[in-house]
MARVO-436276 format. One record per residue (C-alpha): x negated, z, y negated; residue number from 1; residue in three letters. Coordinates in steps of 0.02 Angstrom, whole numbers. Last residue first. Layout:
MARVO-436276
> X;Z;Y;NUM;ala $
...
end
This chain:
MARVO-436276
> -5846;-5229;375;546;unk $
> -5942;-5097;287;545;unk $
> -5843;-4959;243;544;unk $
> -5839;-4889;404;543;unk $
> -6036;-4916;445;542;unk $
> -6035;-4805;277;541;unk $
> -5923;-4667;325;540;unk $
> -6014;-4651;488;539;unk $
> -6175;-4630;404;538;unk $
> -6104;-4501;272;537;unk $
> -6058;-4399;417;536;unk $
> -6224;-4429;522;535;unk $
> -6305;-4362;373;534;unk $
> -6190;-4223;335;533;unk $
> -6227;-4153;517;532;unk $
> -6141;-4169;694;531;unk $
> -6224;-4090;812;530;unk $
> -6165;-4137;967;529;unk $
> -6196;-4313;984;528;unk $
> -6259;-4390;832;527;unk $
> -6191;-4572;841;526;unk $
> -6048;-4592;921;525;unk $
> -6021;-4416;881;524;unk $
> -6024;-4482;692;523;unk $
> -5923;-4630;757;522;unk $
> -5770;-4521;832;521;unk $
> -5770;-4404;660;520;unk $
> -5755;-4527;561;519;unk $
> -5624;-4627;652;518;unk $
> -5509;-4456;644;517;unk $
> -5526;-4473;467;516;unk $
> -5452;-4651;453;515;unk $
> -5327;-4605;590;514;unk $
> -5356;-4632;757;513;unk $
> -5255;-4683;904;512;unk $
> -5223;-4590;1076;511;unk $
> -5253;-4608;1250;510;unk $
> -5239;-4457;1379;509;unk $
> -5346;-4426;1536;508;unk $
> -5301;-4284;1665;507;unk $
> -5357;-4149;1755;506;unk $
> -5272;-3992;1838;505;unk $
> -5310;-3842;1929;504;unk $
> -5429;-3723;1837;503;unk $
> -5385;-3843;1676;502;unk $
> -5471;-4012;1645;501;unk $
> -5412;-4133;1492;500;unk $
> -5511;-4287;1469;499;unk $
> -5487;-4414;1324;498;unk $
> -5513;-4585;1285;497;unk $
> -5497;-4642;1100;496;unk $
> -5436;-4779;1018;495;unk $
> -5484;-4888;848;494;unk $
> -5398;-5031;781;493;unk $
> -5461;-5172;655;492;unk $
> -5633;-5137;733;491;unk $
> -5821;-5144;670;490;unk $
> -5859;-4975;647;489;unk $
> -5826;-4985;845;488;unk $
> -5969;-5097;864;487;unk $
> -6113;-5014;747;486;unk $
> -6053;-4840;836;485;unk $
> -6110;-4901;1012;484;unk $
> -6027;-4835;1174;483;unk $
> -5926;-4981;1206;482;unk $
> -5744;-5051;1285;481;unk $
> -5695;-5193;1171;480;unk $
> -5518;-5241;1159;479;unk $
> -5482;-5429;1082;478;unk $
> -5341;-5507;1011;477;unk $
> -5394;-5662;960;476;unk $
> -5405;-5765;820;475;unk $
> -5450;-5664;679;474;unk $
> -5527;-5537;808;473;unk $
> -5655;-5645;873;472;unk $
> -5705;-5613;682;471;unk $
> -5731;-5441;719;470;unk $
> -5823;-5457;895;469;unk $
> -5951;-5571;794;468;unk $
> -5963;-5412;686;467;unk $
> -5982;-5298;825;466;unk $
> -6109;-5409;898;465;unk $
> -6227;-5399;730;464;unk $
> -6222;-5209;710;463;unk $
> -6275;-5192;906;462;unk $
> -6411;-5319;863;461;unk $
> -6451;-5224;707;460;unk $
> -6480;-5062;797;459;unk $
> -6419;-5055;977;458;unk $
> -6459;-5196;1151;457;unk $
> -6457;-5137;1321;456;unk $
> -6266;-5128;1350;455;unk $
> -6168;-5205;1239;454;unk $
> -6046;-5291;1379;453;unk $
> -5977;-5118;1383;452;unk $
> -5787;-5182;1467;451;unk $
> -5749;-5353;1314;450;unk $
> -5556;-5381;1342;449;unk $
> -5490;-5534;1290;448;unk $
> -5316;-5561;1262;447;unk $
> -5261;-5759;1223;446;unk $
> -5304;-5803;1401;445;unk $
> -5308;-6009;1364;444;unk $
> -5508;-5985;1377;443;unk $
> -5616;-6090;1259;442;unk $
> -5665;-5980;1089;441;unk $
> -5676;-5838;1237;440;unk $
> -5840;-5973;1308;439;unk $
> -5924;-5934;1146;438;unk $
> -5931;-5719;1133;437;unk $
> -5967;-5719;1328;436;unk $
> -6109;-5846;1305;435;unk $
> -6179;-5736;1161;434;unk $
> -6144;-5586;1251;433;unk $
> -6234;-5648;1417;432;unk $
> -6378;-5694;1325;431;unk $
> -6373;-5535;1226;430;unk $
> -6372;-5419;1421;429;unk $
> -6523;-5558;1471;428;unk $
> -6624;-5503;1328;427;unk $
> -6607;-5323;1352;426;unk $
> -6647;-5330;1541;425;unk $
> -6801;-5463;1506;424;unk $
> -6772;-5643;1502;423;unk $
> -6895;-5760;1575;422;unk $
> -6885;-5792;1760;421;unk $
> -6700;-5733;1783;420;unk $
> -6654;-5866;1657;419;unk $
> -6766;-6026;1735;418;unk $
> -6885;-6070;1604;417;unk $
> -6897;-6174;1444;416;unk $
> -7067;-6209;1366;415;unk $
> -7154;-6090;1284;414;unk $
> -7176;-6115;1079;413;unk $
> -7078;-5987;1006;412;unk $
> -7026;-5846;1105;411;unk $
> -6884;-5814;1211;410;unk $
> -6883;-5951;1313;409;unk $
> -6735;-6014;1412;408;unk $
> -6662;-6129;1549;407;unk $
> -6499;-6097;1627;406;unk $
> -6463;-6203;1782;405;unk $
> -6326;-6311;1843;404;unk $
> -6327;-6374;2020;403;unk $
> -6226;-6521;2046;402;unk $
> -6146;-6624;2200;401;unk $
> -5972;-6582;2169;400;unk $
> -5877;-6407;2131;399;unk $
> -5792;-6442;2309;398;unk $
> -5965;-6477;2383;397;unk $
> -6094;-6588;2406;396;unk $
> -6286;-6535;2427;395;unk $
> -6363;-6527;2248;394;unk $
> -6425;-6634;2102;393;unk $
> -6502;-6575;1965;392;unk $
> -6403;-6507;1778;391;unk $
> -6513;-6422;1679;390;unk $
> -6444;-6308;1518;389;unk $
> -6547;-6270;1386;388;unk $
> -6602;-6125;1274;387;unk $
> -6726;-6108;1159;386;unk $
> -6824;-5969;1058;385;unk $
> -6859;-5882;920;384;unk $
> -6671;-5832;866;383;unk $
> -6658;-5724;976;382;unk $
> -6640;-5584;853;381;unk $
> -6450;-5574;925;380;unk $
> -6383;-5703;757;379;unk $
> -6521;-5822;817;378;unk $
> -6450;-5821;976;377;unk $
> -6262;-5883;938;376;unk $
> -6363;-6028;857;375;unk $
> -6435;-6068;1024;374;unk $
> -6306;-6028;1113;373;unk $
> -6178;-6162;1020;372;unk $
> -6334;-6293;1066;371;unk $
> -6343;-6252;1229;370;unk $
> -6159;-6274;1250;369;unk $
> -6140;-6435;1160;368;unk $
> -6284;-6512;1278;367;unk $
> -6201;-6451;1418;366;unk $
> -6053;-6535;1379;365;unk $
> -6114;-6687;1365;364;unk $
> -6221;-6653;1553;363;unk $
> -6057;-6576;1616;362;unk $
> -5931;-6754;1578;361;unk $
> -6074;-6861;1661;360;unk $
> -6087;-6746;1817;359;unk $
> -5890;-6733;1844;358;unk $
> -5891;-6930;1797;357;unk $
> -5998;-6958;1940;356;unk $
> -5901;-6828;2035;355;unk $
> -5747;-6912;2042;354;unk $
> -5837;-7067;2081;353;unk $
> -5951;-7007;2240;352;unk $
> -5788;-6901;2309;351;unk $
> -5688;-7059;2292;350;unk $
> -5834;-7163;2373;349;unk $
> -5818;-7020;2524;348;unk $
> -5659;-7050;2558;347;unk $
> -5672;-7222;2569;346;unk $
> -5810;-7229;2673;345;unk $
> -5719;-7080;2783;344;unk $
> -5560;-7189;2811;343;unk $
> -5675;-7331;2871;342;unk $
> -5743;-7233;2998;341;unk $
> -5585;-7166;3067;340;unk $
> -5520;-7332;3060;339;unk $
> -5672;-7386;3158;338;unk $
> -5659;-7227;3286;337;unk $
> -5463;-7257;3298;336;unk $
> -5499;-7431;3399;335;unk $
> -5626;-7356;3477;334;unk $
> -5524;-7231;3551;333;unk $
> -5374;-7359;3620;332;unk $
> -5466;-7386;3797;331;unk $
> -5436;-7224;3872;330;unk $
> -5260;-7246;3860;329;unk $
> -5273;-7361;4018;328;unk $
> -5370;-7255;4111;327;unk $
> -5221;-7124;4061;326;unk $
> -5079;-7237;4132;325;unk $
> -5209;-7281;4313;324;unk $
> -5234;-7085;4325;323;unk $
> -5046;-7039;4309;322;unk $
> -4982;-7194;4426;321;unk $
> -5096;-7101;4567;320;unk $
> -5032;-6938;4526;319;unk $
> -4877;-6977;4557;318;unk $
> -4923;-7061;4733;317;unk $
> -5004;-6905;4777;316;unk $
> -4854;-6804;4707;315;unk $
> -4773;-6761;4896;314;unk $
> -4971;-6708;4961;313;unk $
> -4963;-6565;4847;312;unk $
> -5095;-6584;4736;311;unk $
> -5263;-6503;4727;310;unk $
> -5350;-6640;4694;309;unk $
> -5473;-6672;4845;308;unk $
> -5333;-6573;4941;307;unk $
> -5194;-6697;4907;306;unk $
> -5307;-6845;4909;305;unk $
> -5365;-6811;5110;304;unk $
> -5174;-6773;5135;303;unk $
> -5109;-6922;5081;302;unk $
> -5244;-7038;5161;301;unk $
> -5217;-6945;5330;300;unk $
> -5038;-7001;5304;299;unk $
> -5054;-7176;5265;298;unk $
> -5189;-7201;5406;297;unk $
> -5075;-7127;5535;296;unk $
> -4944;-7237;5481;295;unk $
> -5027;-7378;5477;294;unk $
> -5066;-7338;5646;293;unk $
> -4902;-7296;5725;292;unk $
> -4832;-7462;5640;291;unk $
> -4973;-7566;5734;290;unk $
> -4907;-7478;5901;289;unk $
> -4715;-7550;5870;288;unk $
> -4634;-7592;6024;287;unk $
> -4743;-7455;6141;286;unk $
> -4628;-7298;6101;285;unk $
> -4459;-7400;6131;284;unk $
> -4519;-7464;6288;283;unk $
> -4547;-7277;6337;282;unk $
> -4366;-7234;6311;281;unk $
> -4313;-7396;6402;280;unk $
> -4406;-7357;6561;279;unk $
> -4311;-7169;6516;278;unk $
> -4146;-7229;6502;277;unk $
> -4160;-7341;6656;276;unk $
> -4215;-7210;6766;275;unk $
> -4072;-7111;6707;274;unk $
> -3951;-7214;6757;273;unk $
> -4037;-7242;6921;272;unk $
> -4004;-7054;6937;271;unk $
> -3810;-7075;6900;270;unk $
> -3818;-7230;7031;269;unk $
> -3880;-7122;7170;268;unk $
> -3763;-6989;7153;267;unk $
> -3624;-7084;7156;266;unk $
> -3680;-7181;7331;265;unk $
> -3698;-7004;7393;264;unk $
> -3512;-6926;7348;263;unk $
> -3474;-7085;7424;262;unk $
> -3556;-7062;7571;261;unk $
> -3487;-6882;7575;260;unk $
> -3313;-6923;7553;259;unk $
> -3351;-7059;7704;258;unk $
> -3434;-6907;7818;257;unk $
> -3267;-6851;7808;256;unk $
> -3187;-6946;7945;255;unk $
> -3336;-6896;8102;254;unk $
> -3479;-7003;8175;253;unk $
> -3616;-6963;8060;252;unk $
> -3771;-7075;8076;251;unk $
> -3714;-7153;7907;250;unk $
> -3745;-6968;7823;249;unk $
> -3917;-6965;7900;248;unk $
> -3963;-7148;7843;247;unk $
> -3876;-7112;7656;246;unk $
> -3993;-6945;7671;245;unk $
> -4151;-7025;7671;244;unk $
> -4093;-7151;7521;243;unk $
> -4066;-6995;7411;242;unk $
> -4241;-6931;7471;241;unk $
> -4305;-7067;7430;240;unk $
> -4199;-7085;7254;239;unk $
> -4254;-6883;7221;238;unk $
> -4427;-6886;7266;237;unk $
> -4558;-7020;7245;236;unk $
> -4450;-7141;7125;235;unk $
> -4350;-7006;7021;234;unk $
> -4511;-6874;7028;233;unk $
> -4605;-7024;6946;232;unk $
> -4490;-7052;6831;231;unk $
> -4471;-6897;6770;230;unk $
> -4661;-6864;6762;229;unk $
> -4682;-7045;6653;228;unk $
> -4542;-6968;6542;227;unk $
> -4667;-6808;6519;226;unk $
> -4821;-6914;6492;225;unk $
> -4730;-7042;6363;224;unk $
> -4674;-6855;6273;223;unk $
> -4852;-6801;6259;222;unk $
> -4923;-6979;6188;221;unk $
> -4778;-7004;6065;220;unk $
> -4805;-6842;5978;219;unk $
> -4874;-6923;5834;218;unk $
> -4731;-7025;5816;217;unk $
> -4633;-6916;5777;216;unk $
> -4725;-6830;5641;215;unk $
> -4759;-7011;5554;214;unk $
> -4583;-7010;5562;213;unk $
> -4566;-6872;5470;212;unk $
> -4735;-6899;5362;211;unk $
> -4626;-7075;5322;210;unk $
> -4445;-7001;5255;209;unk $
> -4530;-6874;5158;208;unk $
> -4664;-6987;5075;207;unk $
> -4524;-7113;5033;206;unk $
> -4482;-7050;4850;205;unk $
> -4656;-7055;4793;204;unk $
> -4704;-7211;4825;203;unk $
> -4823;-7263;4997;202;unk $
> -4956;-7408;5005;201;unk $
> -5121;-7306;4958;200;unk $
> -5272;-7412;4990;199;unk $
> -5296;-7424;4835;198;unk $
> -5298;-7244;4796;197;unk $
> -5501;-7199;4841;196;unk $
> -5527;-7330;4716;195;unk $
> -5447;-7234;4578;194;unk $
> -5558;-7079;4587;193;unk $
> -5723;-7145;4537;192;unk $
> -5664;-7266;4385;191;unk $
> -5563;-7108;4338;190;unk $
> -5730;-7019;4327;189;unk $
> -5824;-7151;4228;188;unk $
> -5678;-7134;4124;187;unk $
> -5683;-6942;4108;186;unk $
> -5861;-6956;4047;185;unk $
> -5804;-7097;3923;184;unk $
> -5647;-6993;3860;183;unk $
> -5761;-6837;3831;182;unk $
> -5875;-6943;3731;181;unk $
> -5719;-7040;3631;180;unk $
> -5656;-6864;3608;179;unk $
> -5805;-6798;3537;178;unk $
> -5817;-6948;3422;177;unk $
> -5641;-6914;3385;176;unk $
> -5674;-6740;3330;175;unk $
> -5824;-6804;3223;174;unk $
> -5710;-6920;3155;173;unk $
> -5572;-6806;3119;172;unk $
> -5675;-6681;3020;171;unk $
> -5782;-6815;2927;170;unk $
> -5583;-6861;2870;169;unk $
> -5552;-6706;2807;168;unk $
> -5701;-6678;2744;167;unk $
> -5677;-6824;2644;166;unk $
> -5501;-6768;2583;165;unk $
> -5574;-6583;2533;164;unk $
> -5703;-6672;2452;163;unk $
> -5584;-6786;2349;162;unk $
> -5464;-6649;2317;161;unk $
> -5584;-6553;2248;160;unk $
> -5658;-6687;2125;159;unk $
> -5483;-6702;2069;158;unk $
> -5450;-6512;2026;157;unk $
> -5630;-6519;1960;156;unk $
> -5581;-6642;1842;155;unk $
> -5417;-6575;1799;154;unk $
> -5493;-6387;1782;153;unk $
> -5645;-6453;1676;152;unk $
> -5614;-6365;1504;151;unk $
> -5804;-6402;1455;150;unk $
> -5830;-6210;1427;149;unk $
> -5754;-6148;1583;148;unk $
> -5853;-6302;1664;147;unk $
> -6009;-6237;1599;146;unk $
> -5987;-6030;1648;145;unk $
> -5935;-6072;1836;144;unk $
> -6105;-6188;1847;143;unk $
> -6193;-6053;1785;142;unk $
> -6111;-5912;1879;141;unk $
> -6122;-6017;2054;140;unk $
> -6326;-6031;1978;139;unk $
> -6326;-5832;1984;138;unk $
> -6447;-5762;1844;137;unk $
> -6292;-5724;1732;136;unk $
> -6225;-5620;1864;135;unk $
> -6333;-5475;1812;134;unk $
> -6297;-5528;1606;133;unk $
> -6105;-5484;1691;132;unk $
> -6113;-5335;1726;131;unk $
> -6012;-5238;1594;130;unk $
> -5855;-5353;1652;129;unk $
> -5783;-5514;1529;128;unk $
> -5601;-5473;1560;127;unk $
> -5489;-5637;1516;126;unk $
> -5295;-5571;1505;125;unk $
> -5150;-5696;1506;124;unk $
> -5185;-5852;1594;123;unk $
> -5277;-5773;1720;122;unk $
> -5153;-5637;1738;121;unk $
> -5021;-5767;1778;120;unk $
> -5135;-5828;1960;119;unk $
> -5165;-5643;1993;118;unk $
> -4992;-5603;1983;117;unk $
> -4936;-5737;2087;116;unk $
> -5055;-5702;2205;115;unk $
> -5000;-5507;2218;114;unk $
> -4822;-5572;2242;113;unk $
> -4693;-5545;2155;112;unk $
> -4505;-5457;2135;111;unk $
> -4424;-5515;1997;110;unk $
> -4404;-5386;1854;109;unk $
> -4503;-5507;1730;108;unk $
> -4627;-5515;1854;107;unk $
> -4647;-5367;1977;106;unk $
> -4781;-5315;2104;105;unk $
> -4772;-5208;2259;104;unk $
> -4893;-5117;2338;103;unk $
> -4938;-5017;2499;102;unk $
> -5085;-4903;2501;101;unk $
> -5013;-4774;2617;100;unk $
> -4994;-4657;2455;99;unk $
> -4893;-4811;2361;98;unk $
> -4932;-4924;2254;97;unk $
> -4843;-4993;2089;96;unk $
> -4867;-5168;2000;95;unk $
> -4775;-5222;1852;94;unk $
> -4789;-5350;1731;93;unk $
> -4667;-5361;1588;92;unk $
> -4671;-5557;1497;91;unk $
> -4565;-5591;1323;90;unk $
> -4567;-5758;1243;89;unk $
> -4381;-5796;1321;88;unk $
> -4377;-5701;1503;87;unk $
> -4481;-5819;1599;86;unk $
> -4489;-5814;1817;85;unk $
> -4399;-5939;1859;84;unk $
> -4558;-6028;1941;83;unk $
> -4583;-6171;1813;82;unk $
> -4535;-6061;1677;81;unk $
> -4643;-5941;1715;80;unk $
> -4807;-6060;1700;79;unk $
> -4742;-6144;1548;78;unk $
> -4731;-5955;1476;77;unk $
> -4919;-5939;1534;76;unk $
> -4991;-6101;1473;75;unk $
> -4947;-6009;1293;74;unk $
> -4849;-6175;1196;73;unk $
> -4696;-6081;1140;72;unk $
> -4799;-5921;1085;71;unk $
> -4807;-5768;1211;70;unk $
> -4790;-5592;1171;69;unk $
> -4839;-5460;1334;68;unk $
> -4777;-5307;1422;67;unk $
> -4881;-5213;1538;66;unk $
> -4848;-5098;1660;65;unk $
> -4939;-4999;1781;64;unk $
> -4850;-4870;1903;63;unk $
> -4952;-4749;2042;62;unk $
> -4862;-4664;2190;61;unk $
> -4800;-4494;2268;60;unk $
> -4929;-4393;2146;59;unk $
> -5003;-4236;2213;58;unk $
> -5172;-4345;2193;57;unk $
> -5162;-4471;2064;56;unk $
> -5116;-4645;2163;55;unk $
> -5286;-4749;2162;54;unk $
> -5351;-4688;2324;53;unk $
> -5226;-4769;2403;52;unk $
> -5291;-4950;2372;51;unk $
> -5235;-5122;2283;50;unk $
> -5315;-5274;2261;49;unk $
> -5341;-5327;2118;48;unk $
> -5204;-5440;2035;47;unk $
> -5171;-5430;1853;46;unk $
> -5097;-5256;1880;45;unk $
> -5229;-5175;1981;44;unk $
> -5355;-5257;1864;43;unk $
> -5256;-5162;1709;42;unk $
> -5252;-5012;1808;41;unk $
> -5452;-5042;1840;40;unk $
> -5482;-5061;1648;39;unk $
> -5407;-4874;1610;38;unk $
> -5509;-4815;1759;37;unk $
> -5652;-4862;1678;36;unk $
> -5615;-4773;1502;35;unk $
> -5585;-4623;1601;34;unk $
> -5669;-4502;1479;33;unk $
> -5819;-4502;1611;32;unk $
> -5934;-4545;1479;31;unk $
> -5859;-4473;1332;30;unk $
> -5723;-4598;1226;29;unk $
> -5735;-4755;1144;28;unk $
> -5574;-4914;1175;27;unk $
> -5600;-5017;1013;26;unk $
> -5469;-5147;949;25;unk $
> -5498;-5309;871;24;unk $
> -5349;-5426;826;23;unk $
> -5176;-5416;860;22;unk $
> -5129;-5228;874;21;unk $
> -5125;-5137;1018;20;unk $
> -5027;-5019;1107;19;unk $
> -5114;-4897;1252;18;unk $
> -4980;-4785;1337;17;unk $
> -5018;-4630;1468;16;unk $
> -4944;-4535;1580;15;unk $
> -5044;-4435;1731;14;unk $
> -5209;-4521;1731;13;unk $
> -5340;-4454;1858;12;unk $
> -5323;-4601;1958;11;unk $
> -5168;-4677;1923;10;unk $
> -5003;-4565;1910;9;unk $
> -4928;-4655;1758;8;unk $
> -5007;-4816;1666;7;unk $
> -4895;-4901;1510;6;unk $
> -4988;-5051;1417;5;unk $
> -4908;-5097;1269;4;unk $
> -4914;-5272;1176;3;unk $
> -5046;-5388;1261;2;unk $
> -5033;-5548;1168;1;unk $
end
């Protein structure tokens, strides 16, 4: 139960305190009191998002509290409990923001988030909006409205699961399949590539060692030329020549000409030295042509791969033993496909069950529903026609795979019709406050806050809804927001809205009525400004009866 409600510096709202009692209060006040912006700080603190614009101008930053009762067995304390958050039966929101628009909430003095506040205010506060005979028409509002009703969180929790599971797995089968087309186009392109490697007899580690010799050996032909000069300017020049001057040195009749025979002789052995080391240098070229070759091939291989793929030509073998690994993994898709597959049947025949019994569960509790409205209509002066609830099937979802839709006729004899089809303004605003007025019976939020959902309908009607407000009251606490008289007779408690304006100030203040002061409030309720005996003595009487 919602005990006190404090509000400072929001909106136009400098300090203000709203306590209620335990059954039916009444919230009344001129339009533009600030009845609405009382209702917003109470959204702001069960979870709205928050904005600048709500701190009071001048103002540094906006406060809302609320402290609330809760019973052993309120959802709520269970809730707290579980997250560390309880403080005995007692629970003190709080949620401040700031002039940037920066908020902070509080639970129980613990610091919060704005999720965690939404998800408590659920359980605590239910506010049934001034608009919402427009959403009525909605078939998400429909379907929203009958499960609240049925109590289907554990079977739409599972349901949920289910689809999210199956879409899940649709989600990885589809990718797959894209995978398994990607992985066939890039097979059919390995199966391209890999045959230009088989001729490709060199590892990784002996590329070096092999484009060096390979380097070598390439200039094989230029140095065999050169060697081939030496040795011909050893055997046409410099040996003839050497043997020339032996026969000139001989012809010398004189002692020394021995020193320079032998001087001769030496130098004709160290160039037949040489001779010898080059014959031998070119043998060495010519032992081993086949080698050259494969080499040549090897090489131009590397480098014809290396540029085709944009690889350096040292991690052409690399690459080679990387294409071959992932041809390989190629072939391990399908496999994953059928799994895939399977895991999506199965998947899918959860979803199917858990929303068989979804469907089953919604067309009982349909039935209950339609009837409750139907009796809740009579008591609106709609008690001349019918209302039903259709349940047809729909594209899958997280909610399952049904559309619900609200059927009704307001006069006798016409066959049921789609809501937005049939019901006038003033009809539709009843029909919303007769499913409003059942569904509370059903929500865990013990406070229920009713924001001008009697607007479009007055006289008896208006006298009617007060009183099923009233007895809402016995078991609920309940604050009703409304500009009709007939409702706020009806109320245990009664408040008032008013706003203050200066030359440089305005603000809102909250206050509760006496007996007389109640008097007063419904005769303007009812006769504006002049107030005369009549509307007097009316007041007194919707007063009196209860």
């Amino acid at each position: 139960m919602l005990q006190r409600l404090h509000i400072r510096d929001y909106a136009i709202i400098d300090d203000t305190t709203l306590e209620l009692g335990d059954q039916l209060s009444v919230l009344t006040g001129e339009t533009g009191a600030g009845k609405s912006i009382l209702l917003d700080a109470m959204g702001l603190l069960l979870g709205d998002r928050a904005d600048a614009g709500a701190v009071r101008q001048g103002a540094q930053r906006a406060d809302v509290q609320a402290a609330f009762i809760l019973t052993d067995a309120h959802p709520a304390l269970l809730w707290l409990q579980e997250h560390e958050l309880d403080d005995e039966d007692h629970c003190l929101l709080r949620r401040t923001v700031n002039r940037e628009g920066r908020s902070r909430a509080y639970i129980n003095a613990h610091q919060a988030t704005r999720a965690q506040l939404e998800t408590l205010g659920e359980m605590l506060v239910n506010i049934h909006g001034q608009h919402a005979h427009q959403q009525l028409t909605h078939p998400a509002q429909q379907l929203r409205l009958l499960d609240a009703f049925a109590a289907h969180g554990e079977l739409l929790a599972q349901v949920s699961s289910a689809y999210r599971e199956w879409s899940d797995a649709e989600r990885a089968r589809n990718e797959r399949q894209q995978q398994r087309q990607q992985a066939d186009q890039r097979n059919d392109e390995l199966r391209r590539y890999l045959p230009e490697f088989d001729d490709l007899q060199i590892s990784e580690s002996d590329v070096e060692a092999l484009c060096a010799e390979h380097l070598r050996l390439s200039a094989a032909g230029q140095l065999l030329n050169d060697s081939t000069a030496v040795l011909h300017c050893l055997d046409d020049n410099l040996l003839t020549a050497l043997q020339q001057l032996h026969r000139l040195i001989d012809a010398v009749q004189d002692p020394h000409s021995e020193a320079w025979k032998h001087c001769a002789d030496n130098a004709r052995i160290e160039l037949e030295e040489l001779r010898d080391q080059v014959q031998s240098f070119q043998r060495g070229f010519n032992a081993e042509p086949e080698r050259e070759q494969w080499l040549d091939a090897q090489v131009s291989l590397l480098y014809r791969l290396a540029r085709k793929h944009l690889v350096d030509i040292h991690h052409v073998p690399a690459l080679h033993t990387s294409l071959q690994q992932e041809l390989h993994s190629l072939a391990g898709v399908d496999d994953d496909l059928e799994a895939l597959a399977q895991q999506c049947r199965a998947s899918e025949a959860k979803f199917r069950s858990a929303s068989e019994a979804l469907r089953t569960s919604r067309h009982a509790a349909g039935k209950r529903l339609a009837q409750q409205i139907h009796r809740e209509m009579a008591s609106l002066e709609l008690g001349g026609g019918e209302f039903a609830v259709a349940i047809e099937d729909t594209k899958p979802s997280a909610t399952g795979v049904d559309a619900v839709r609200f059927l009704v006729s307001t006069n006798p004899g016409q066959a049921p019709r789609a809501l937005e089809k049939v019901a006038s303004g003033g009809e539709l605003s009843r029909l919303s406050l007769a499913i409003q007025l059942i569904l509370s019976r059903y929500q865990a939020a013990h406070t229920l806050v009713f924001d001008e959902v009697d607007t479009g309908i007055g006289g008896g009607v208006a006298e009617r809804v007060g009183e099923r407000l009233r007895i809402l009251g016995d078991t609920r606490q309940v604050l009703c927001v409304t500009h009709l008289a007939q409702v706020a007779a009806k109320a245990h408690a009664h408040l008032v809205v008013e706003k203050h304006t200066s030359a440089t100030h305005t603000r809102t203040a909250l206050r509760a009525l006496s007996n007389n002061e109640r008097v007063e409030e419904i005769a303007r309720m009812i006769g504006g400004v002049t107030l005369t005996d009549a509307v007097h003595a009316h007041a007194k009487e919707l007063l009196t009866i209860r």
